[in-house]
N, C-alpha and C positions, 0 to 999 in steps of 0.2 A: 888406365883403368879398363876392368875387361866390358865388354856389353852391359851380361846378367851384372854385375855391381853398377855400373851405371841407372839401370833400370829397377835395380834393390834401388836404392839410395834415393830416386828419383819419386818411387811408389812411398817410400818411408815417410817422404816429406811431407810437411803439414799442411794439405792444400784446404781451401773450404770448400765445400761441394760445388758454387756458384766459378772457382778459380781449377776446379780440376777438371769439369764440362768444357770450360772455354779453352784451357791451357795444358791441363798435366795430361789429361788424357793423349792429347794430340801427341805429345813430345813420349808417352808411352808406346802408341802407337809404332812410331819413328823408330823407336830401339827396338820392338821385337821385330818387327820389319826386316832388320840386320843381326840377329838371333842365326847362330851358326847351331848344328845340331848337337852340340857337347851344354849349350845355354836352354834349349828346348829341354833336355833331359832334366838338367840343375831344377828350370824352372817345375816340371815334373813333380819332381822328387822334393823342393823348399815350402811351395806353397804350404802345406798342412802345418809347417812349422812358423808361419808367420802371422802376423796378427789379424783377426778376418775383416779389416780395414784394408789392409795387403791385398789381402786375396779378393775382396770385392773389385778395389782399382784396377786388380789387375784381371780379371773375368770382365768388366768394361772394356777395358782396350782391347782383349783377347777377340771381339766382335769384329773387328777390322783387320784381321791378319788373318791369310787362310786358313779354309777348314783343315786341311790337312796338317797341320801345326797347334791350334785350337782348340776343337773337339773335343780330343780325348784329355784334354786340361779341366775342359769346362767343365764334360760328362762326370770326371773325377769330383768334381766341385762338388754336383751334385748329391754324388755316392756317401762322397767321406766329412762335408760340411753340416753343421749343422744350426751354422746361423744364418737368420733369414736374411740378412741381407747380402752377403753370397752365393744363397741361393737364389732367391732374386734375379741378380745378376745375372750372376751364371743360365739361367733359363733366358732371362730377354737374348743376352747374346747369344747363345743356341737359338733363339727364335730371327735374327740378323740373321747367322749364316746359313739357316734353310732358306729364309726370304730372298739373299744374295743368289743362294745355289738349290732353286728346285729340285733338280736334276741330277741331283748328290742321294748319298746315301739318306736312307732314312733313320731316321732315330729311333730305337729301340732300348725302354728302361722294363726294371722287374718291376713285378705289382708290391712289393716290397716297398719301393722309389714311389710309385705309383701314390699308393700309401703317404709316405711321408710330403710327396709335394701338394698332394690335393689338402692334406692337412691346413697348409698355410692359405687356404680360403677361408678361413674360419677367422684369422686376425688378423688379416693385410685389408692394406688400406686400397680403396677402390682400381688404383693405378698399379699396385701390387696384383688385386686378383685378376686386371687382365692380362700381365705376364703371365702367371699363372695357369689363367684356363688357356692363352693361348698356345703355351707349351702342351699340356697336356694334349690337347685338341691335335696336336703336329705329330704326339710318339708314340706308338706302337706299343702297347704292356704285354711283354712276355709271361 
């Protein structure tokens, strides 16, 4: 079995929030780790097609594997998802890989983006609005 379908099938599964913190994540981790560049792309181009349970577990894990493999997954998240709890996500681990990497590119979204993530201050729960503002607070609105 190739990596990406390990790592489908892996995300697919039906962990509970409390078994995928302790266990799924980690072993998600593990497989994009060994993600060759033909699985980076796949993964790329699947996400938007899978369920946004999918794409949240996997913008978690996405926090522990280099920026330069990451990023532009999560940033994507950002752009083209539209449920909260991928986007969520997707910001706290873009808020990980600045923390990880100072030093690194800065993040730069449209007031567009801008727009849409300040939005979710308005009904996220207190643990929610501090991803939130503290993304905002880290990017740069063009």
């Amino acid at each position: 079995m190739k990596i990406f379908e390990q790592f489908d099938e892996l995300v697919t599964s039906h962990y509970f929030d409390d078994s995928w913190s302790d266990d799924g994540v980690i072993r998600a981790v593990n497989l994009l780790r060994t993600f060759q560049r033909a699985d980076w792309i796949q993964l790329e181009y699947t996400w938007r097609e899978k369920p946004a349970d999918w794409a949240a577990k996997t913008a978690d894990a996405l926090s522990d594997v280099p920026a330069e493999y990451s990023r532009s997954i999560l940033q994507s998240m950002l752009e083209f998802s539209e449920d909260r709890e991928v986007l969520i996500q997707a910001m706290n681990s873009l808020n990980v890989l600045l923390i990880n990497n100072p030093s690194g590119k800065q993040l730069h979204i449209d007031s567009e983006l801008h727009k849409k993530l300040d939005a979710l201050l308005v009904t996220e729960s207190v643990g929610g609005k501090l991803v939130v503002r503290s993304f905002l607070n880290e990017v740069d609105v063009d």
